[in-house]
C-alpha positions as CSV (number, residue, x, y, z in Angstrom):
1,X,-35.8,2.9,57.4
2,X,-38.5,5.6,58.2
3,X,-41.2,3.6,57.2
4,X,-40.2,0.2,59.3
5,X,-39.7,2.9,62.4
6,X,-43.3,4.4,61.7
7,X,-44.9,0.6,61.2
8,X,-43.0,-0.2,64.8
9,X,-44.2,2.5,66.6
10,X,-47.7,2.3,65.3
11,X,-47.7,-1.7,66.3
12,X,-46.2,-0.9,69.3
13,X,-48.9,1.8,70.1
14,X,-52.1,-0.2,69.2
15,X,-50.6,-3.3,71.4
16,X,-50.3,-0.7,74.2
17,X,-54.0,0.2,73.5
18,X,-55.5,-3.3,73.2
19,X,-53.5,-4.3,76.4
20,X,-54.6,-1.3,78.1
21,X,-58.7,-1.3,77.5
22,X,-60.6,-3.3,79.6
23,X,-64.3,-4.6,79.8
24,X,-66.9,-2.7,82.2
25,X,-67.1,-5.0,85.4
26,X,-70.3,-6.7,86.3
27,X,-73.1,-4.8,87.8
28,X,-74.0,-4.6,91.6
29,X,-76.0,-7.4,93.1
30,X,-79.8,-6.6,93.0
31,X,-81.1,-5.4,96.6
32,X,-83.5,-7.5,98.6
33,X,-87.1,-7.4,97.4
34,X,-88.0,-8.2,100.2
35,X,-86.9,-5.2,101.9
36,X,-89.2,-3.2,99.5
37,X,-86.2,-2.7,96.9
38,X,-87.6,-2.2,93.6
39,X,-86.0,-4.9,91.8
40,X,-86.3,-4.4,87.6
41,X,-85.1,-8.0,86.1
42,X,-83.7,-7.9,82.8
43,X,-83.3,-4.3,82.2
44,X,-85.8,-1.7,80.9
45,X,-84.3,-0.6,77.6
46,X,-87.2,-0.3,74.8
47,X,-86.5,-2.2,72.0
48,X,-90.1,-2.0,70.0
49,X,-89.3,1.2,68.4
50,X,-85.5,0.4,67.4
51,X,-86.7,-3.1,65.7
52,X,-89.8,-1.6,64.1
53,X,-87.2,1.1,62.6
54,X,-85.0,-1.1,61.9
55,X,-87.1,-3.3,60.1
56,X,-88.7,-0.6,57.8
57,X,-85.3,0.4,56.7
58,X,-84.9,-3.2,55.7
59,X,-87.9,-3.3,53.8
60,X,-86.9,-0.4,51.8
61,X,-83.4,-1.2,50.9
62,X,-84.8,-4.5,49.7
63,X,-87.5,-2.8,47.5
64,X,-84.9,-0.1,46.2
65,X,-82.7,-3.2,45.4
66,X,-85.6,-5.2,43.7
67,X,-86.8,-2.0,41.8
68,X,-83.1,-1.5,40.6
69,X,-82.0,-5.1,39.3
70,X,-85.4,-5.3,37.9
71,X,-85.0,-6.6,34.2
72,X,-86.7,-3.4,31.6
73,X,-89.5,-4.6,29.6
74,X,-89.3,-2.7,26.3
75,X,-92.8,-2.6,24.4
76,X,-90.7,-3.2,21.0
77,X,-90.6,-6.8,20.3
């Protein structure tokens, strides 16, 4: 009986949570650039330095793989 009250409440309290979060809401309308508003289109996050990084990390976790699934060669035949 305590355990189907306990399943319950937690159900009840992640419903409550998904119900209750909501997305951000969309972002102000650009100013006028004509107006002299400095208007940045498509963001300014960096990205080089995350995707280089990320890709290096790749390259190694597939070389650490390679190198540890690599057959032995034995020089006894």
């Amino acid at each position: 009986m305590k355990k189907t009250i306990l399943k319950l409440l937690l159900f009840s309290c992640l419903l409550i949570a998904v119900q209750q979060s909501q997305a951000q809401g969309p972002p102000d309308p650009p100013g006028d650039p004509s107006a002299g508003g400095n208007v940045v289109v498509g963001g300014s996050a960096p990205v080089g330095n995350g995707l280089g990084l990320l890709l290096t990390l790749g390259l190694l976790y597939g070389a650490a793989k390679y190198y540890q699934n690599k057959p032995k060669v034995s020089l006894e035949e």
